[in-house]
C-alpha positions in Angstrom: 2.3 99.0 -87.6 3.4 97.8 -91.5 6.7 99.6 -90.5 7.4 97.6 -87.7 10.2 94.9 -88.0 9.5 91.7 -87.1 13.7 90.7 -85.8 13.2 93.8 -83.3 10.2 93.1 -82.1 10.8 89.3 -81.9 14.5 90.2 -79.6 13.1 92.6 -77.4 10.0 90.2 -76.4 12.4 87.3 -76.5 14.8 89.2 -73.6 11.9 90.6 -71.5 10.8 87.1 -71.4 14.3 85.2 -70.8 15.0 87.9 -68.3 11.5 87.0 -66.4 12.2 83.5 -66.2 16.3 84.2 -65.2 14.9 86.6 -62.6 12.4 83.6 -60.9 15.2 81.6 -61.2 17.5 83.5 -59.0 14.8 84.2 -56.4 13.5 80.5 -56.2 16.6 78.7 -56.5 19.5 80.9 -56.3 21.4 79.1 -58.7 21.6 78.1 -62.6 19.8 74.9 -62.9 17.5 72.8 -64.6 14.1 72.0 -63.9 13.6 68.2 -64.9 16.2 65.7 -64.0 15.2 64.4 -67.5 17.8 67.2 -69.2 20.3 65.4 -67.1 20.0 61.8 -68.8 20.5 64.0 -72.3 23.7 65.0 -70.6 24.9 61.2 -69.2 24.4 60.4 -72.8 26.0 63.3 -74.2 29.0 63.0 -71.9 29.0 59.1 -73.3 28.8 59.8 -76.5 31.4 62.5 -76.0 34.0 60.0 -74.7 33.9 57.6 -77.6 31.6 55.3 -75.2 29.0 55.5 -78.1 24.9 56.2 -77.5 24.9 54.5 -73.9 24.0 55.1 -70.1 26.8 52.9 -68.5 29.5 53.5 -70.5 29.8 50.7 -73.4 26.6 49.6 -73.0 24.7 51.0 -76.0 20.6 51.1 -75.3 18.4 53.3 -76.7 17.4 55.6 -73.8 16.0 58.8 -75.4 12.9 59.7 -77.0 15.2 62.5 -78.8 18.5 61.3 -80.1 18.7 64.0 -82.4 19.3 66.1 -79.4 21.2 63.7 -77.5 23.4 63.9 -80.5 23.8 67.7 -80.7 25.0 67.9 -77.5 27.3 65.0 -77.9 28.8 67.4 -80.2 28.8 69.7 -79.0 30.3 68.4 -75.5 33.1 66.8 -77.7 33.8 70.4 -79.0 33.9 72.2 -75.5 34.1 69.8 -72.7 30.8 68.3 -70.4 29.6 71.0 -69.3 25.6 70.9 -69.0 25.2 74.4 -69.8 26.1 74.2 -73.1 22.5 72.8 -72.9 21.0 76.2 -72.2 22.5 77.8 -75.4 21.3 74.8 -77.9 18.0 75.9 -76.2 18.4 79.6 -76.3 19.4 79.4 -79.9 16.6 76.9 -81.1 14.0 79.1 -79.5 14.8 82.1 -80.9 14.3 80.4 -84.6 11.4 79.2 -83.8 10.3 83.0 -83.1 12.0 83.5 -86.5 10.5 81.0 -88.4 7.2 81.4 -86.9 7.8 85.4 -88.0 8.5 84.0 -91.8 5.9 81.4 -92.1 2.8 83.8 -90.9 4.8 86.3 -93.5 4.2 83.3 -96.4 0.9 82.8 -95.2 -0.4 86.3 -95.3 2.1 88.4 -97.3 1.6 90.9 -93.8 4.7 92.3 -91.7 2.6 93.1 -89.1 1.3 89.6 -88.8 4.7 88.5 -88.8 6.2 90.3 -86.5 2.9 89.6 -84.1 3.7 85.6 -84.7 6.9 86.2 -83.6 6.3 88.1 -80.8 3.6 85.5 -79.2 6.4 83.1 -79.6 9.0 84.5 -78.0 6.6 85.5 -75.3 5.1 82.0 -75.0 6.1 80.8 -71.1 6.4 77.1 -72.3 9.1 77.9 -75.0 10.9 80.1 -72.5 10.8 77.2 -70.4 11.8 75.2 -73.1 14.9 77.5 -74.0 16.7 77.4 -70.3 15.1 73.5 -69.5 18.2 71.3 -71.4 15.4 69.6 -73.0 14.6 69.0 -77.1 11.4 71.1 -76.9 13.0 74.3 -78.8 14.9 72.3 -81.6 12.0 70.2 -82.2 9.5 73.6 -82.3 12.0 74.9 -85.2 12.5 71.9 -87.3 8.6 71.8 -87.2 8.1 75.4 -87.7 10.7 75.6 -90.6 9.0 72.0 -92.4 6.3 73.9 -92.2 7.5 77.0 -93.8 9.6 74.9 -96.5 6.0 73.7 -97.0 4.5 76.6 -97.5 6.7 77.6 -100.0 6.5 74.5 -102.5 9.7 73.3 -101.1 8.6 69.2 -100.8 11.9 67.7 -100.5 13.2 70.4 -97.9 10.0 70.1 -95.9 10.4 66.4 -95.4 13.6 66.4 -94.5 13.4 69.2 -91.3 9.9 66.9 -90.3 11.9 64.0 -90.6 14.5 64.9 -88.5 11.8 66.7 -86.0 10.4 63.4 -85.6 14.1 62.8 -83.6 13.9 65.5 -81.8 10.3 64.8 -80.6 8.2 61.8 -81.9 4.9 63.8 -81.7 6.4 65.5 -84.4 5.3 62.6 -86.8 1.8 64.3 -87.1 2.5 67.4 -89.1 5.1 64.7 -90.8 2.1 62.8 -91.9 -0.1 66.3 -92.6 2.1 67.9 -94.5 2.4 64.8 -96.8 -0.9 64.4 -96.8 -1.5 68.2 -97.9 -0.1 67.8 -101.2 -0.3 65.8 -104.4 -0.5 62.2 -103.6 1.7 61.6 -106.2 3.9 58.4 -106.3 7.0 60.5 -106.2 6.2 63.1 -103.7 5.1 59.7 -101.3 8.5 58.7 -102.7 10.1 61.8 -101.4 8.9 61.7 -97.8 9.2 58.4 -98.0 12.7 58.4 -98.2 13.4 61.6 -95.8 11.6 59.4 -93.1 13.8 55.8 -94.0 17.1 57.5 -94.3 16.8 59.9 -91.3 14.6 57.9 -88.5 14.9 54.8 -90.1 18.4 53.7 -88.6 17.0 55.0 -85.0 14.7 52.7 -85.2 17.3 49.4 -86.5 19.0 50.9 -83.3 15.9 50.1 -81.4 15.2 47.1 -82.5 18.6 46.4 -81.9 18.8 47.0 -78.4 15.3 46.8 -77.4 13.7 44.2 -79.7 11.6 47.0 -80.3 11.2 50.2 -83.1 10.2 52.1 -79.8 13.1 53.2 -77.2 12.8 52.3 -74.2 11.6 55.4 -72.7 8.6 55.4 -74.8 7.8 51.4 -73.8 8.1 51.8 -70.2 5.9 55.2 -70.9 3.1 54.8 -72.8 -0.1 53.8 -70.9 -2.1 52.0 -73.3 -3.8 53.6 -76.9 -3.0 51.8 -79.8 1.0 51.3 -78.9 -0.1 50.2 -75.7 -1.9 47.2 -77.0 1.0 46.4 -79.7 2.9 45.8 -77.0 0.6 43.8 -75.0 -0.5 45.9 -72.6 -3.5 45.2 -70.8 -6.3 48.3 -72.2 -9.6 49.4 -71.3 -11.5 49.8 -74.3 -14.2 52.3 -73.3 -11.7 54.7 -71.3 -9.0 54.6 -73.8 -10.6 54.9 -76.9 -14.0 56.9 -75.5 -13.2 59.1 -72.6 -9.1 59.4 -72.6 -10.0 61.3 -76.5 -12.1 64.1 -75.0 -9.7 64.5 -71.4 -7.2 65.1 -73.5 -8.7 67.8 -75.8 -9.8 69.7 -72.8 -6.3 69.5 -70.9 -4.7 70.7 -74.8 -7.6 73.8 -74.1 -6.4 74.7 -71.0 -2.8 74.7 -71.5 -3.3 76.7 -74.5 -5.3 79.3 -72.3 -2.6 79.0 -69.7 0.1 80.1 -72.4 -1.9 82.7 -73.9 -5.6 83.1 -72.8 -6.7 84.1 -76.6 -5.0 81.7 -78.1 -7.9 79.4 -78.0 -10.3 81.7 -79.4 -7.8 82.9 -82.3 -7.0 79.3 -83.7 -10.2 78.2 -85.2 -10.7 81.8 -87.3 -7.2 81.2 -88.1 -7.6 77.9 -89.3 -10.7 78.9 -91.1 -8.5 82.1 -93.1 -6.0 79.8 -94.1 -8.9 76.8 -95.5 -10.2 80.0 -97.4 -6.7 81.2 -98.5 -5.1 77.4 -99.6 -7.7 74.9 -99.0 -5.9 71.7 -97.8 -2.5 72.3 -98.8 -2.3 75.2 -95.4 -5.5 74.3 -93.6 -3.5 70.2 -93.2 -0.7 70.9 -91.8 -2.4 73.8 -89.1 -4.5 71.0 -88.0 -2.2 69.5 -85.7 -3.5 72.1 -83.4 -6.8 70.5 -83.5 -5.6 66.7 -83.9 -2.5 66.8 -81.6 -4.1 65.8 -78.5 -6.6 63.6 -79.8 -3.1 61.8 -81.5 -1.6 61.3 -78.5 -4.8 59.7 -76.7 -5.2 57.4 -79.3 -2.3 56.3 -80.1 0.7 55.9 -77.4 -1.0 58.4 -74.4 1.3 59.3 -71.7 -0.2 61.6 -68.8 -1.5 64.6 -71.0 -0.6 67.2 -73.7 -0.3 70.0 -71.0 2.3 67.4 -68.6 5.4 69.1 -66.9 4.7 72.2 -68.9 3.9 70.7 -72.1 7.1 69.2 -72.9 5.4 67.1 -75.3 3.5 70.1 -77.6 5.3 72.4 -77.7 6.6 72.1 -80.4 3.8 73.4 -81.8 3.8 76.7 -80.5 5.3 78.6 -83.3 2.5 76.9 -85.5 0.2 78.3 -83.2 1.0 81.7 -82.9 0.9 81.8 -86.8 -2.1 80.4 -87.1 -3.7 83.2 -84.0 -2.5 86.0 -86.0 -4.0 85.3 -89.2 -7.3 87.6 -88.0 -4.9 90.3 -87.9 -3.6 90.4 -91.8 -7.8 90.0 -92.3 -7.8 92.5 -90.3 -5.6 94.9 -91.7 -6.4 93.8 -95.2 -10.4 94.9 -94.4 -9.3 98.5 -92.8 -7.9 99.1 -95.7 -10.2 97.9 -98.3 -13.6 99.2 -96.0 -15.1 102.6 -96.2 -15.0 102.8 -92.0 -14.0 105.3 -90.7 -9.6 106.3 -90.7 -9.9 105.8 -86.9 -11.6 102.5 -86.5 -9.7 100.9 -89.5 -6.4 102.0 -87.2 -7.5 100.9 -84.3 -8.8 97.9 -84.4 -5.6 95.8 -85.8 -3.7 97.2 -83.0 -6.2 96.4 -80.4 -6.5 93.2 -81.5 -2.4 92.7 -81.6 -2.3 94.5 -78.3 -4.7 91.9 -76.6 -2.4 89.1 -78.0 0.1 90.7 -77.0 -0.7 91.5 -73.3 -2.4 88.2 -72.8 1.1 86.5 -73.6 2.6 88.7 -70.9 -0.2 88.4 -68.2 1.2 84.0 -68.9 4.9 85.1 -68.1 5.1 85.2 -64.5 3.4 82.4 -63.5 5.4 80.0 -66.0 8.6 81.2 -64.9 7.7 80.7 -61.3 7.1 77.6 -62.2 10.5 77.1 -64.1 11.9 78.2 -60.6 10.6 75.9 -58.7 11.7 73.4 -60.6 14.8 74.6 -61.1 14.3 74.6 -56.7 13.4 71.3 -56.5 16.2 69.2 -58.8 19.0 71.6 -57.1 17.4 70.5 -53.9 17.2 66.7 -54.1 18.8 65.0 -57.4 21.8 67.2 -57.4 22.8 67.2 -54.0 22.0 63.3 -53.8 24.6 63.2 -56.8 27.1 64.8 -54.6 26.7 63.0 -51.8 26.7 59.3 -54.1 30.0 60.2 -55.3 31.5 61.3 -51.8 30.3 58.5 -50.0 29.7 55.1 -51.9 32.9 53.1 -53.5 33.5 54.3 -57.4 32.5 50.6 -58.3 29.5 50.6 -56.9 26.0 50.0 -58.4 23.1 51.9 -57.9 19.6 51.2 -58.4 17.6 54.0 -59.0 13.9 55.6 -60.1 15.5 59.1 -61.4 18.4 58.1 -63.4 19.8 62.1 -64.4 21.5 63.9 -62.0 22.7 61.6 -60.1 24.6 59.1 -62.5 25.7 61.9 -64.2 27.2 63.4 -61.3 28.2 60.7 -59.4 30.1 58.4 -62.5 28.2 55.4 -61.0 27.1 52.3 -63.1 23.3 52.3 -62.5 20.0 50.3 -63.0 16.9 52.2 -63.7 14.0 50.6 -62.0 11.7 52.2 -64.5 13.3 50.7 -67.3 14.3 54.2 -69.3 17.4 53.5 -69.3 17.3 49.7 -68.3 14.8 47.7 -71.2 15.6 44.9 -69.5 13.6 45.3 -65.9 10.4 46.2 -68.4 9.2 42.4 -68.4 9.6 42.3 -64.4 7.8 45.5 -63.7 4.7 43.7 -65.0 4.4 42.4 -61.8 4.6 45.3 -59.5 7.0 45.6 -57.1 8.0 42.2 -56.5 8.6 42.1 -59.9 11.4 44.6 -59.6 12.4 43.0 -56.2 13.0 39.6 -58.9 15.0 41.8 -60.7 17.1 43.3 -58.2 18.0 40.1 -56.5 18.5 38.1 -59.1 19.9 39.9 -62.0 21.5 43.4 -60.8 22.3 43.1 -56.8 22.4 46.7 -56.2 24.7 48.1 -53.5 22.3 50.8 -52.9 19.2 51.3 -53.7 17.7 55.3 -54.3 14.1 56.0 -54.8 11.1 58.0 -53.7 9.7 55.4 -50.4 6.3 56.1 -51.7 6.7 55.1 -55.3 7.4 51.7 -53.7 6.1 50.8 -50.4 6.2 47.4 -49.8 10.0 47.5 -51.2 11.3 49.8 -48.9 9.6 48.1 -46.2 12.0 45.2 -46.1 14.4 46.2 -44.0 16.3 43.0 -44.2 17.3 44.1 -47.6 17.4 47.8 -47.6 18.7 50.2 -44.8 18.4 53.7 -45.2 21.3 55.7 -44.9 20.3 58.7 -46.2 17.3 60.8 -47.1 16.6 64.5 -48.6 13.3 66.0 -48.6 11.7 69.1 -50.4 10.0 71.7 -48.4 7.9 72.1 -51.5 7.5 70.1 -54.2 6.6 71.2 -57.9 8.1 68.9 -60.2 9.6 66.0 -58.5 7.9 62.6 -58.7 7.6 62.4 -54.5 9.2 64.8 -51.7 11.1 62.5 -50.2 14.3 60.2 -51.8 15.6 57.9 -49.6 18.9 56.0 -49.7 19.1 52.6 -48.6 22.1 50.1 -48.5 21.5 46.9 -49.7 22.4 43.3 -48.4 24.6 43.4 -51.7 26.7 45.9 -50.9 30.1 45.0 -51.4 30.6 47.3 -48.7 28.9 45.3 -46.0 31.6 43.1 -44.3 28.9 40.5 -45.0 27.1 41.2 -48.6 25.2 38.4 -49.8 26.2 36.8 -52.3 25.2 37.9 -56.5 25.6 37.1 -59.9 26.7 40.3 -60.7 25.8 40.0 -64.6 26.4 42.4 -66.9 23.8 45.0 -67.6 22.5 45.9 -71.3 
């Protein structure tokens, strides 16, 4: 088992595991996709930023739309390099999740000194459904799990200034990254120039995201994360409305036991192997390793507390993943103990053998009994965005005027693939509307008659009722509904002219102001 090399090992799970989830792609879907229509905003952007249009939605309109820029960014890149082509999407991701595997190899290697550790690390990471998930999704989730994984490393190796810059710039790539940011700090000397040190990474790297925000928001937050966040302590800097006792009692606890659960859903031992792991590394480094592990203990109690948005286990744990890597470091820490006492112990030659590899083994088969069911997930909601967003794209751009102005709840696929100026009723993309959607849906209703006048109007019916209902201002004209939904916020999206359509012989009459 000490002869075993961790880059084989790590490939061959890596491809078993890709070729899972590609295989539950092509059964479920039958085509290349993506399974949020969040990867497709990345790729409005990208295509934006691309063109010389700069970081906006609607072309010349700069807002701050993404919770990961630093992604947004890469594949502004990398679509400047090679052309628009979403795909490119599911390489960044490839590549990014096989060094986290890598780097989650190296930094149980730091930790314990053990190859066999190591390449069990790696292993449980390439194996990890989530990360998979991550790789082929278009979304940040595999760049963010290496720049953590590698800050963490850097870390490890006395390397201050490298390890706060990779943090820093995983904080772009996934705010929840700013806890092992502050861990990692915190794990050292609290020495005026090492504070100076992360100081700096963080004002230099995130700090002009945030002047952006404030710029085009009013807020350091983007917009995503305002119209997000449902209460915590963000949630009543911005003047939300938040009840004390469920947010600062009960949401704490719910979302420790949903962290639980998606950890057992990824790997069923994973639970039961972090806390000896953390205890190894308290008793190997004291604070400066047992700190920054603890983000798998204080991640979910984090996001309750401070800016909580539906759970740590949400569409597949887009929002911890990230720590993965740490994770399956941390898990195989009992089995360097392990192989450290078989070879110190007077037991027996057979039971010194055999129990490392049975413990590696059950890892290892627990990762793979979590493979199929995550990548029929990723098929179905590869299924469900090639079903309805996509094909709603198409049909925008074949059958609406190129001028016209659409109103919509899922802002990806189909601006992207319908070139059409659009107003996000959620407020991701349009900061603006945030105020009005205080008020419900007559709030937005304010909003859509008196500031944007839509010429067509495309949401889920059952997001907002009493809107749709008003048929004197919204006719349907077309509708697609999913036979089975997984991932999509309703089954059925409905399209419905408006009274402002500048395609009505009659359209009533609008300000037509300029969105920002």
């Amino acid at each position: 088992m000490g002869r075993l090399r961790p880059a084989w090992a790590i490939g061959a799970a890596f491809a078993l595991g890709l070729g899972v989830f590609l295989l539950r792609e092509r059964q479920l879907a039958g085509v290349m996709g993506f399974p949020l229509d969040d990867a497709w905003i990345h790729f409005q952007f990208a295509r934006n930023l691309a063109a010389g249009e700069g970081f906006a939605y609607n072309p010349g309109v700069p807002v701050s739309g993404s919770t990961a820029p630093l992604w947004t960014l890469l594949l502004g890149a990398l679509f400047r390099l090679v052309g628009a082509e979403p795909l490119l999407a599911k390489a960044a991701g490839i590549a990014g999740a096989l060094a986290a595997a890598g780097l989650a190899a190296r930094l149980a290697l730091a930790w314990t000194a053990d190859r066999s550790a190591a390449a069990l690390a790696g292993v449980l990471t390439a194996l990890a459904g989530p990360l998979l998930w991550g790789a082929l999704s278009g979304m940040e989730v595999t760049l963010a799990a290496a720049l953590v994984t590698g800050g963490v490393l850097a870390h490890a190796a006395g390397r201050d200034a490298g390890a706060a810059v990779l943090l820093a710039l995983a904080v772009l790539a996934r705010p929840e990254s700013a806890l092992v940011f502050v861990l990692v700090w915190a794990s050292g000397s609290w020495s005026r120039r090492r504070a100076s040190v992360f100081a700096l990474a963080l004002a230099v790297i995130v700090g002009p995201w945030i002047a952006f925000n404030l710029a085009t928001t009013s807020s350091p937050l983007p917009s995503p994360a305002s119209a997000k966040i449902e209460g915590g302590v963000f949630g009543l800097l911005s003047g939300q409305r938040v009840a004390w006792w469920d947010n600062f009692a009960l949401r704490p606890g719910r979302f420790f036991g949903e962290w639980v659960k998606w950890l057992d859903s990824v790997n069923a031992l994973l639970p039961f192997m972090i806390p000896p792991g953390l205890w190894l590394l308290w008793r190997q480094g004291g604070r400066r390793l047992l700190f920054p592990a603890a983000a798998l203990v204080l991640h979910p109690l984090a996001m309750a507390l401070l800016a909580p948005y539906r759970g740590p286990g949400f569409q597949e744990g887009r929002y911890s993943i990230q720590l993965l890597p740490l994770a399956a470091a941390v898990a195989s820490m009992p089995l360097a103990a392990l192989m450290s006492w078989g070879a110190a112990s007077s037991a027996p030659p057979s039971v010194a053998w055999r129990l490392p590899r049975a413990f590696a083994a059950g890892l290892v088969i627990a990762a793979l009994a979590g493979l199929w069911p995550a990548a029929t997930q990723y098929g179905w909601g590869v299924q469900n965005i090639e079903a309805m967003q996509v094909p709603l794209g198409h049909w925008v751009a074949a059958n609406t005027p190129r001028d016209a102005r659409l109103a919509l709840n899922d802002v990806g696929a189909i601006a992207f693939l319908s070139r059409r100026e659009v107003v996000d009723v959620m407020g991701l993309v349009t900061p603006d509307i945030l105020p009005y959607r205080r008020d419900g849906e007559l709030g937005v209703l304010r909003y859509l008659e008196g500031v944007a006048c839509p010429d067509y109007l495309i949401v889920f019916p059952g997001w907002f009722p009493r809107l749709t209902a008003m048929e004197e201002r919204f006719t349907p004209v077309h509708r697609v509904r999913l036979a089975r939904n997984t991932v999509a916020g309703a089954a059925e999206m409905v399209v419905y002219e408006t009274i402002w359509s500048r395609a009505r012989p009659a359209a009533q009459p609008c300000p037509r102001v300029a969105l920002r």
